[in-house]
N, C-alpha and C positions, 0 to 999 in steps of 0.2 A: 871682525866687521862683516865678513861675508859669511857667515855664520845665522850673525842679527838678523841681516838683509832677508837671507834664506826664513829663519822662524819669521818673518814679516810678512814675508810675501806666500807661506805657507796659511798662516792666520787669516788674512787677506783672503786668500781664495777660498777658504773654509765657510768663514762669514757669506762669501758670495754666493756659494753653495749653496749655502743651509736658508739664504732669503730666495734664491731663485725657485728652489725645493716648494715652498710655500706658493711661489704662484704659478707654477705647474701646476701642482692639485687642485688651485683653486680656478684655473682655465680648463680641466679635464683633459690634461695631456697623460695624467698617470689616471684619471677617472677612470670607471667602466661604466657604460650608457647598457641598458636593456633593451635590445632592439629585437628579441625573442616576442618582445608586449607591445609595440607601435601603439600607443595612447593619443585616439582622438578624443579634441577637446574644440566640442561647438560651442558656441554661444556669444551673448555680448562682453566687449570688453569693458572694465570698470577702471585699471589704471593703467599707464604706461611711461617707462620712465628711457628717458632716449642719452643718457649718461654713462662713461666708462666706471665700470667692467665690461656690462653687457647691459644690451637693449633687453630690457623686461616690459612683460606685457601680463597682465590681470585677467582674467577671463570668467568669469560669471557661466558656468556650463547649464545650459539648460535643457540639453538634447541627449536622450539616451538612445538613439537610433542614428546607425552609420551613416552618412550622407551620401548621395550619389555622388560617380565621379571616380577620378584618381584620388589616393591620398597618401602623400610621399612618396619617395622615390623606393619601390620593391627591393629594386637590387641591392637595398643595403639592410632589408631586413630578415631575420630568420623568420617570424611569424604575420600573419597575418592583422593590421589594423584594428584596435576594440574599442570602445568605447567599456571603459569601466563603471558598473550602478553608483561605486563611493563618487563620483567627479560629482555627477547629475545634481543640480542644486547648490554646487560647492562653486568658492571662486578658486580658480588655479593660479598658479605666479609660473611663470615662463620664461626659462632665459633662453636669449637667442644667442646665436654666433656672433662674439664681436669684429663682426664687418661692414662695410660699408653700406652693404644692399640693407641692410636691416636699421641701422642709425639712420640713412634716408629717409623709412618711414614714420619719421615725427609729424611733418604735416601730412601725412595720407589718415595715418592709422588717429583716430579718434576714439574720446570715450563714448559708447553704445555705439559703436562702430560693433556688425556682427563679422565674425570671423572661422575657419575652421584650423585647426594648429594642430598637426601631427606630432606629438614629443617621446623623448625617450625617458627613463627615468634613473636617476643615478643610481648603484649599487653600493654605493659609500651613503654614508649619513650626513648631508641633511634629503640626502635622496631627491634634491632637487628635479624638476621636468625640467629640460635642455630642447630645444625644436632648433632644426632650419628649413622649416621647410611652413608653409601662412598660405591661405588661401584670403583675399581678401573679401566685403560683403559684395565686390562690384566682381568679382570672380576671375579675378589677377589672382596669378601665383607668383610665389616670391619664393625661391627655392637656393638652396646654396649649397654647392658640395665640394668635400674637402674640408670637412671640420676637420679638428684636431682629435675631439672628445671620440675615444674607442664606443664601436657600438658589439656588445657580445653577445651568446647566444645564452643568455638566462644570468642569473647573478651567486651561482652558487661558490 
């Protein structure tokens, strides 16, 4: 009987395991973020969706030139802020940290609402952009630190 018990509650944790496993990766606790490329991304927003996983936000880029200003927090990055020529013209998908400060902005953040969003870029495939850090168009920052998601120095 305690044998059974034991293979039970062996199986048991395995199973918990191998589901918990799944959504680690897919919150960026075993990710790697790029923060050697700090990716800004100006422009209007086109969708936003304020539901769990994660607060997503659309962005129509239309700016190939850095904006004045801060942009993200330095000290968490190895290189300096770019604006990439591929974004320019592209829309981008954005996820944010699933917390609070960023689920709040359902009513702030509108569509053609302009915005500036500093993100990192995944190292894993679907190589999502991950931000915590928003500028908004009235020039509130909304900034968040202590993500989970590792930020590294390049992706190799």
């Amino acid at each position: 009987m305690l044998k059974r018990s034991g293979r039970i509650l062996s199986r048991a944790v395995a199973v918990i395991l191998a589901l918990s496993g799944g959504a680690l990766a897919h919150h960026g606790v075993t990710g790697k973020y790029d923060a050697s490329v700090p990716i800004v991304l100006v422009g209007e927003v086109t969708a936003t969706a304020f539901s769990p996983p994660h607060p997503v936000v659309t962005v129509r880029v239309d700016s190939g030139d850095l904006p004045d200003g801060e942009l993200g927090r330095k000290n968490e990055y190895f290189g300096p802020p770019v604006v990439r020529q591929e974004d320019v013209g592209a829309e981008r998908v954005v996820e944010f940290s699933p917390v609070r400060m960023f689920y709040d902005l359902e009513d702030r953040l509108k569509v053609g609402d302009r915005v500036t969003i500093v993100a990192l870029r995944n190292c894993f495939p679907t190589h999502q952009l991950r931000s915590t850090w928003l500028r908004l168009s009235n020039g509130e920052v909304i900034s968040y630190e202590g993500d989970w998601a590792r930020g590294v120095n390049g992706c190799s």
